[in-house]
BADO-950552 format. One record per residue (C-alpha): residue in three letters; x, y, z. Coordinates in steps of 0.5 Angstrom, whole numbers, padded with zeros to 4 digits, always signed. Layout:
<rs>
AlaXYZ ...
</rs>
This chain:
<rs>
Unk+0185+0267+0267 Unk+0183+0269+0273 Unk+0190+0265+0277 Unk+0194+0270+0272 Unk+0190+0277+0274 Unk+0191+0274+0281 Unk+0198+0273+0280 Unk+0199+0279+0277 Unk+0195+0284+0282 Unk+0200+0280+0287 Unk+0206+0282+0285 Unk+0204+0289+0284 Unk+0201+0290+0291 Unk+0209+0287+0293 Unk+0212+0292+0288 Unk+0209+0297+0291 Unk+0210+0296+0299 Unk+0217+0295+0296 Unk+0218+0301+0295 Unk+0214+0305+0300 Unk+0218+0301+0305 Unk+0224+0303+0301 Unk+0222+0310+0301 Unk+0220+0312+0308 Unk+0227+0308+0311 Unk+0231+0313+0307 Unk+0234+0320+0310 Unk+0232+0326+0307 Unk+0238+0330+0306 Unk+0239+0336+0310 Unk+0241+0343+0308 Unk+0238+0348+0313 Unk+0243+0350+0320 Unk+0250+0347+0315 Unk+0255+0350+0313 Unk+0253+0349+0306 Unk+0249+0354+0301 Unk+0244+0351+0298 Unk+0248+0352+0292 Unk+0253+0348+0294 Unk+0248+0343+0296 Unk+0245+0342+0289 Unk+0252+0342+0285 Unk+0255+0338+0290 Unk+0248+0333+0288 Unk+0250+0333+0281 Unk+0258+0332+0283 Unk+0257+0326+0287 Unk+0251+0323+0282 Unk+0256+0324+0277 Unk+0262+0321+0280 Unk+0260+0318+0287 Unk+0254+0315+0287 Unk+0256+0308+0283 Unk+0260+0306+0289 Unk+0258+0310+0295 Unk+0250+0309+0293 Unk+0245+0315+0291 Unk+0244+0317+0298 Unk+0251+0316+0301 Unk+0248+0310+0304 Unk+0254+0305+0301 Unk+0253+0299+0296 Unk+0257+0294+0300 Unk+0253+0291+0306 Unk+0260+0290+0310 Unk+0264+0295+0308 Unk+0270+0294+0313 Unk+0270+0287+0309 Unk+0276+0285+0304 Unk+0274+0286+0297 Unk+0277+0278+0294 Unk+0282+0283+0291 Unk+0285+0286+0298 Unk+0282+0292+0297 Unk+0276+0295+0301 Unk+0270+0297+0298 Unk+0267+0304+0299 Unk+0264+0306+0305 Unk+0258+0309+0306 Unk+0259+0317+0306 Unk+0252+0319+0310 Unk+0254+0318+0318 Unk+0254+0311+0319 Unk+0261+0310+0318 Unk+0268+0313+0319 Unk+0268+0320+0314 Unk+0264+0324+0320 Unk+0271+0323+0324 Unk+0275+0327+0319 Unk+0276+0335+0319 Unk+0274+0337+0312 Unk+0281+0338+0310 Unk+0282+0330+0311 Unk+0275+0328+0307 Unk+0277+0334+0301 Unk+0285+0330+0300 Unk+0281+0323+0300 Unk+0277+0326+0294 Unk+0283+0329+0292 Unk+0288+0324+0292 Unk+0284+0318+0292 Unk+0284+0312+0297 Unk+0289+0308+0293 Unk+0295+0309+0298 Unk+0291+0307+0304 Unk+0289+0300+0300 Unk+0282+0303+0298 Unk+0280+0302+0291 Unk+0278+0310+0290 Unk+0281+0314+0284 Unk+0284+0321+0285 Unk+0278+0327+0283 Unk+0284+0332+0283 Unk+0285+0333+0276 Unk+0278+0332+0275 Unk+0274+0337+0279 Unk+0275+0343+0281 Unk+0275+0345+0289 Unk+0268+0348+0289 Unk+0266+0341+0287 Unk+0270+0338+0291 Unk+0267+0341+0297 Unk+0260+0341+0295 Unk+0261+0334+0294 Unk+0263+0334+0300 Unk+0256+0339+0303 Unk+0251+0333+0299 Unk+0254+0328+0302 Unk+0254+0331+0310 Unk+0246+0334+0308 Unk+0245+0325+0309 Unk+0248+0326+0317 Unk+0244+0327+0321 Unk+0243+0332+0327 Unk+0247+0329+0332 Unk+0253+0326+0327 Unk+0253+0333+0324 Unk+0253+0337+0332 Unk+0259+0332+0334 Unk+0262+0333+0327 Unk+0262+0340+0328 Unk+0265+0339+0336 Unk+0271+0335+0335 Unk+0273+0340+0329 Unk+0271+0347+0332 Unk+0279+0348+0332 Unk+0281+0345+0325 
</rs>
């Protein structure tokens, strides 16, 4: 009796530190100083929860550990979309296609959301995955597409 109480206590002091160590490595989603309302943050949470999440992950952070590796098909696996990988390069005219349009054409698996969402969701999509960015990923997004 003693050993199960023991073992039992074990696994729940391992589940706790778990996930408080999961937790506290996650960013916080940023909406102050963007270019986003807090209502396009909050409709673009329920959009990308919705429609994004089981490939991107919850928080953007992606599912696939090396996303730039071959899916057994040829295809490549969906990226992370919180600034650790190449949306931050693109002007927000290139990620609104991508949603659009879809990443079937450039050897993605990603389905087209054109006929799915409408362009306020598209965009505050868009405005919940950039709350993941970090200040200096954000201030450079923003410098390189000061002109687009």
């Amino acid at each position: 009796m003693r050993t199960l109480l023991l073992i039992i206590f074990t696994l729940f002091v391992l589940i706790a530190i778990s996930c408080s160590s999961e937790s506290s490595d996650q960013k916080e989603p940023v909406t102050r100083g963007r270019w986003f309302t807090e209502k396009q943050f909050n409709i673009g949470k329920q959009v990308f929860t919705t429609y994004c999440a089981s490939c991107h992950g919850t928080r953007a952070q992606g599912i696939v550990k090396d996303w730039k590796q071959l899916n057994p098909d040829g295809s490549f696996p969906a990226p992370p979309l919180d600034g650790s990988a190449h949306a931050w390069h693109h002007p927000i005219s290139v990620l609104v296609r991508q949603i659009i349009e879809g990443g079937i054409k450039l050897g993605g698996t990603m389905p087209a959301f054109g006929d799915t969402l409408s362009d306020e969701e598209v965009i505050a999509a868009i405005a919940y995955f950039q709350s993941f960015w970090d200040k200096q990923t954000y201030d450079r997004w923003v410098q390189m597409n000061a002109d687009q």
